[in-house]
N, C-alpha and C positions, 0 to 999 in steps of 0.2 A: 952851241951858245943859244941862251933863248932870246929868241927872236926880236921881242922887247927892249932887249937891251942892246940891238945892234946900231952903231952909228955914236955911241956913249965912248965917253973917254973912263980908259980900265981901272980908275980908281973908282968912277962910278958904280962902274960894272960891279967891281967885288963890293964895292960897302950895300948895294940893294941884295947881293945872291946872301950875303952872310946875316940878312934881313930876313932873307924868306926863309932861309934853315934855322930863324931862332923861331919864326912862326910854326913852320911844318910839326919842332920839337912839341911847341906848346899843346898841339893840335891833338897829338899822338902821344902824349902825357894824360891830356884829358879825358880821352876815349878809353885806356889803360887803366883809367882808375876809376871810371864812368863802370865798367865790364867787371871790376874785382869788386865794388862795391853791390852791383846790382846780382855778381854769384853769393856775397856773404848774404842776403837779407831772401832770397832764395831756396836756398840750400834746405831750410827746416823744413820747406812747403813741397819740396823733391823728394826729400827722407817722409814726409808723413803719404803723400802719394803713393809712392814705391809701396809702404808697407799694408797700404790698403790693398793692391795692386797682386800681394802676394795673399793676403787673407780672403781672395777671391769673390772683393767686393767688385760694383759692376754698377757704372751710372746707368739708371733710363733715359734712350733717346729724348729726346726734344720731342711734344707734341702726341706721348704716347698713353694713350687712352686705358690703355689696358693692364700697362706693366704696374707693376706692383708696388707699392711705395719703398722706399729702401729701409724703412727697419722693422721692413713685414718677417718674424722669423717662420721659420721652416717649422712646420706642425702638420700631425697626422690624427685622425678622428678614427677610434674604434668601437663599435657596438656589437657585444657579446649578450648572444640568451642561453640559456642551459636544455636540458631535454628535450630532444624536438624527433618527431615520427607522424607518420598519418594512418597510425593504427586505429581502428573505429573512427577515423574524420569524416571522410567523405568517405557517405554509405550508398553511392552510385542514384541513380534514377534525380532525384529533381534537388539533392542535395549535393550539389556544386558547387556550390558561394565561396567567395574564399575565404579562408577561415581567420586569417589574420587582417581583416578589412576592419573589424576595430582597433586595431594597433598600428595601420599600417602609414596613418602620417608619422609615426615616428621613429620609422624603420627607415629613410629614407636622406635623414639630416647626417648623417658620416661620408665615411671615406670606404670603409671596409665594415664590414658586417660579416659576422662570425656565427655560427648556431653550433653544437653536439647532435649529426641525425643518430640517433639511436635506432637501431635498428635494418633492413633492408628493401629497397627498391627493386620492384617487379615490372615487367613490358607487360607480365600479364599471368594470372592464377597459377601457383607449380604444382606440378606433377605430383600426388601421393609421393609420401613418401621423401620428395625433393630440400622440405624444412623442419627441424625439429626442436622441441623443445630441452633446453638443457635442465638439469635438477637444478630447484631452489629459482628458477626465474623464467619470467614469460617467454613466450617466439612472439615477436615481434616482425613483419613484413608486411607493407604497404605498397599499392598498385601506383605507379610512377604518376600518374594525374597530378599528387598531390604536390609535386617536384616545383611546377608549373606555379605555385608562389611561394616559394620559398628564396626569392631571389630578389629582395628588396632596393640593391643598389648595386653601382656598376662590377664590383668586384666583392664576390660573396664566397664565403670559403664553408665547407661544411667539414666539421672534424666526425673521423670516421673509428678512433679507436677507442672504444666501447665493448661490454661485455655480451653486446649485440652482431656483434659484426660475422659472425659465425652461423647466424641463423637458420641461412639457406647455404654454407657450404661457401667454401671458392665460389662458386657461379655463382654465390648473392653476393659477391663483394665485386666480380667482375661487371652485374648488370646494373648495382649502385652506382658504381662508379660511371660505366659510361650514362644511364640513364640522368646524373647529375650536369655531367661535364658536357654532355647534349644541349642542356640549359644555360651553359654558361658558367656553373658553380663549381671553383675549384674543390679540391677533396683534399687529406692530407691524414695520416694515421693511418692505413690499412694496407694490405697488397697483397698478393701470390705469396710474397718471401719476404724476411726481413729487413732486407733490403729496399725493395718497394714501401714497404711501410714505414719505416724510416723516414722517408726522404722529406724534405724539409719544402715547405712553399716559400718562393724568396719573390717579392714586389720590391718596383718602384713607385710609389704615392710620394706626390708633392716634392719630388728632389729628395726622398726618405728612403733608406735602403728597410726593408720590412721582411724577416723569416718568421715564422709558424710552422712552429712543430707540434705533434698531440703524442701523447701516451697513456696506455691504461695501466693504473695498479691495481693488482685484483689477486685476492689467494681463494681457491687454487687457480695458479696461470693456465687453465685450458684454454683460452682466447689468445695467446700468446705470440706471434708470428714469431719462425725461427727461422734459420738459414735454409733449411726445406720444406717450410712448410706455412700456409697463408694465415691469416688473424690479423691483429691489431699490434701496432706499434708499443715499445712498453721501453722504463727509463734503464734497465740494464741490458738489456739487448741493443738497445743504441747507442749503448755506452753515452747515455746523455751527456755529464760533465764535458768530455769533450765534441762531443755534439754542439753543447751552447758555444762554449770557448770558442772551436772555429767557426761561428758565423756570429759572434760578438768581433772578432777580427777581422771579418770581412767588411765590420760597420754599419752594422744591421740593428736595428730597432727587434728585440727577440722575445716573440709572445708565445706562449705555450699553453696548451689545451691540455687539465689532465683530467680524465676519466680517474674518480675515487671510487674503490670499492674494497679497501680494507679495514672499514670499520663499518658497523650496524647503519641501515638503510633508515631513512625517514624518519633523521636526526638532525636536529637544529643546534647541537652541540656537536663539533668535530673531533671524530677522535686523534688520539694522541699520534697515533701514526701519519694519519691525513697530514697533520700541522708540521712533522718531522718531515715528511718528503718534500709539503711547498717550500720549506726554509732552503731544502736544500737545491731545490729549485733554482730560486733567486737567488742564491751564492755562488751557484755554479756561473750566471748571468742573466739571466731572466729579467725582462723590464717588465712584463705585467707577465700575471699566470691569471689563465680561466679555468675553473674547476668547476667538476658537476658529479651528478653518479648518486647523494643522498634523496634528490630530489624534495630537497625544501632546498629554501635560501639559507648562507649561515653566513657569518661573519669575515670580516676584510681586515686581510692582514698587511705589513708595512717591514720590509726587511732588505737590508743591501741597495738602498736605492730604489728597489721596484716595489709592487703592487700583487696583491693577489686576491682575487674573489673564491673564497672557501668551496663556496657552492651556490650556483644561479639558479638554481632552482630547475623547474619543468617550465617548460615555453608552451608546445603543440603536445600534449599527452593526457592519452587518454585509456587508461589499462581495463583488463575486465571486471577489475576487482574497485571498489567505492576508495578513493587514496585519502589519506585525514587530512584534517582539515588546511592543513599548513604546507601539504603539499599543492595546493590549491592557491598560494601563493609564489610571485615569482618575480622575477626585476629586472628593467633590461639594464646595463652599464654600458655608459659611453666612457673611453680614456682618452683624452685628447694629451697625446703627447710632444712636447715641444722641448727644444735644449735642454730648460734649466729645470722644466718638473714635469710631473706626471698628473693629472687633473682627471678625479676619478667623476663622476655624476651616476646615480645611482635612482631608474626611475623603477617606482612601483610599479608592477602587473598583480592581475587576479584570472586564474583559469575558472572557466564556468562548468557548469555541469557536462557541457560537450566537450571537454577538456581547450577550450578555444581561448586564448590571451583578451583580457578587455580591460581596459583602465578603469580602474576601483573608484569607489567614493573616495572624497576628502578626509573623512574620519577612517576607512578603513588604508587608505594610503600613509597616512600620519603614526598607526598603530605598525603598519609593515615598517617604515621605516625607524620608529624609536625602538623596533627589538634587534634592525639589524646592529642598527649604533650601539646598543646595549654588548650582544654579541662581538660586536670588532673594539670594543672600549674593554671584554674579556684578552685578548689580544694583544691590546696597548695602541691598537688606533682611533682618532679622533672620527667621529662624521659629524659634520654640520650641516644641521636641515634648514632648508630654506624653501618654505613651501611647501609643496609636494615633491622633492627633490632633496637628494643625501650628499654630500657634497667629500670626496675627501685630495689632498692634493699632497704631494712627492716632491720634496727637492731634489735634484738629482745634479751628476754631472755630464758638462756637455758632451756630447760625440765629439771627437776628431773630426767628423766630416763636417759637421755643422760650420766650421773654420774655413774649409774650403772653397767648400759647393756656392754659386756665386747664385743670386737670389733668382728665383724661377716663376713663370706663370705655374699656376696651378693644371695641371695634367697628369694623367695615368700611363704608366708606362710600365705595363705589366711584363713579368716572365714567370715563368712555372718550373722550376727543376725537379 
């Protein structure tokens, strides 16, 4: 009995106990319907949570300085130049300067930075005998010094399959190689065996899965690497197609470097074969394609979603013979690519008489650029200049990852396979 009520006569008793059990009810009615009302007005704010939840969005701490606004998206910056060697650059004794010091603020605003070395790196003068010239084109090989700037930004990749890579033998593709990767500069296109040359550079930039593969086309294939023997990577020996496919499904951002040399050189019109292999390039999956090998610039083509530069021309070259005038021309391309497009920017260069890159006059930047537009409007693609700058842009569709990967500071997180 509660205590309360001791000492009451028992009619009392029950008409106050049958008092407090209508109260208790009301109590636990209100609270009952207090709980279902405040899950129904709820419920939408729990389903739109959760499904953020799973799209691998991600609030920023409270008071955090650094993180990144939430609909910063995931985007990666890539600057490609074309023909690059330090053949006659640096001619020793008090000619040491670096030769890309007039270009070199703008080597430095990306993420990744890509060149074509054409040709071979030396520790030091080879043996008679040691390099030779092939028929129908130069020997090219350069003493490592010049390695020393070619390395403009954290993660610089140097494509290696070229009609050059054979120059000095296996042992100039073995001292290339380490005299680059000494520096810092990945390689990718070359090897002992086919195998090795094959192999694909795979990066993380900015939360961005990144492969880079290179291949040469070229008739007749004597530069060729085979299952026993060394050269340059090339698209049916790696059975490209599926090359791209599995590292389009690993969720890789997939840029390809091709060395062109099945149509006539120091052409600003590409031949018909050139145009046939980039398509199928980017069919196979290709998000952007770099091309090189005519040594002028030629026009930008637009297929499947990706991008492809024809031909970037010569960047550091400098041959023995006087090259015309339009190979004296040359461009560097930034691609900033993000989810939903591809953003090509397309800046004029001019080589000088020391074959060395320098940003052109106004008038003769405006003249580089309205023939590349001329040329990739042969093609069916658009450029828009704006300034001294060619502009062209991709719609695309998003990665799969882009949906998951939850927003990140900006950092490198390299690997090399």
């Amino acid at each position: 009995m509660d205590c309360r009520f001791r000492g009451l006569p028992s009619e009392e008793i029950n008409r106050r106990c049958a008092g407090l059990a209508i109260k208790q009810r009301m109590i636990l009615g209100y609270f009952t319907t207090s709980s279902n009302t405040l899950l129904r007005c709820t419920k939408p704010l729990l389903i739109i949570a959760a499904a953020l939840l799973l799209l691998g969005y991600t609030f920023p701490p409270r008071d955090c300085a650094s993180c990144p606004a939430p609909h910063q998206p995931l985007s990666v910056t890539i600057a490609a130049v074309g023909d690059t060697n330090g053949y006659n650059i640096l001619q020793g004794g008090e000619d040491q300067e670096d030769p890309l010091q007039e270009v070199r603020g703008l080597l430095g605003e990306q993420d990744v930075f890509i060149f074509n070395f054409e040709g071979i790196l030396l520790s030091e003068e080879p043996p008679p005998g040691t390099c030779r010239r092939f028929p129908g084109q130069s020997l090219f090989y350069s003493l490592s010094p010049i390695a020393d700037f070619l390395h403009p930004t954290q993660l610089t990749i140097a494509t290696l399959a070229n009609n050059h890579i054979l120059d000095c033998g296996s042992q100039g593709i073995k001292e290339t190689v380490h005299e680059l990767a000494s520096r810092g500069i990945l390689t990718v296109g070359a090897g002992e065996n086919s195998e090795q040359a094959c192999k694909p550079v795979r990066l993380q930039v900015n939360g961005v899965g990144l492969a880079i593969v290179a291949y040469l086309a070229m008739e007749p294939d004597w530069f060729y690497a085979r299952s026993d023997q060394p050269g340059a990577a090339s698209w049916d020996e790696c059975v490209g197609e599926r090359q791209l496919a599995e590292l389009k499904a690993e969720g890789n951002i997939v840029v390809v470097a091709l060395h062109l040399h099945l149509g006539p050189g120091w052409a600003e019109w590409p031949s018909s074969d050139h145009v046939s292999l980039v398509k199928r390039v980017l069919a196979a999956g290709a998000d952007v394609v770099i091309a090189h090998g005519p040594h002028v610039p030629q026009g930008i083509l637009q297929s499947n979603g990706g991008i492809a530069l024809l031909s970037l021309g010569n960047f550091l070259f400098r041959p023995d013979y006087p090259m015309p005038e339009k190979a004296h021309r040359s461009m560097l391309a930034k691609v900033t690519i993000s989810p939903d497009s591809l953003t090509l920017a397309v800046l004029p260069l001019r080589l000088d008489d020391s074959g060395r890159p320098r940003v052109p006059s106004s008038q003769e930047a405006s003249q580089i650029l309205r023939d590349i537009a001329s040329l990739s409007a042969a093609l069916g693609t658009y450029v828009e200049i704006r300034g001294d700058i060619g502009y062209v842009t991709v719609q695309r569709r998003p990665h799969i990852y882009t949906l998951f990967l939850p927003l990140v500071e900006k950092n490198y997180d390299t690997t090399h396979q």
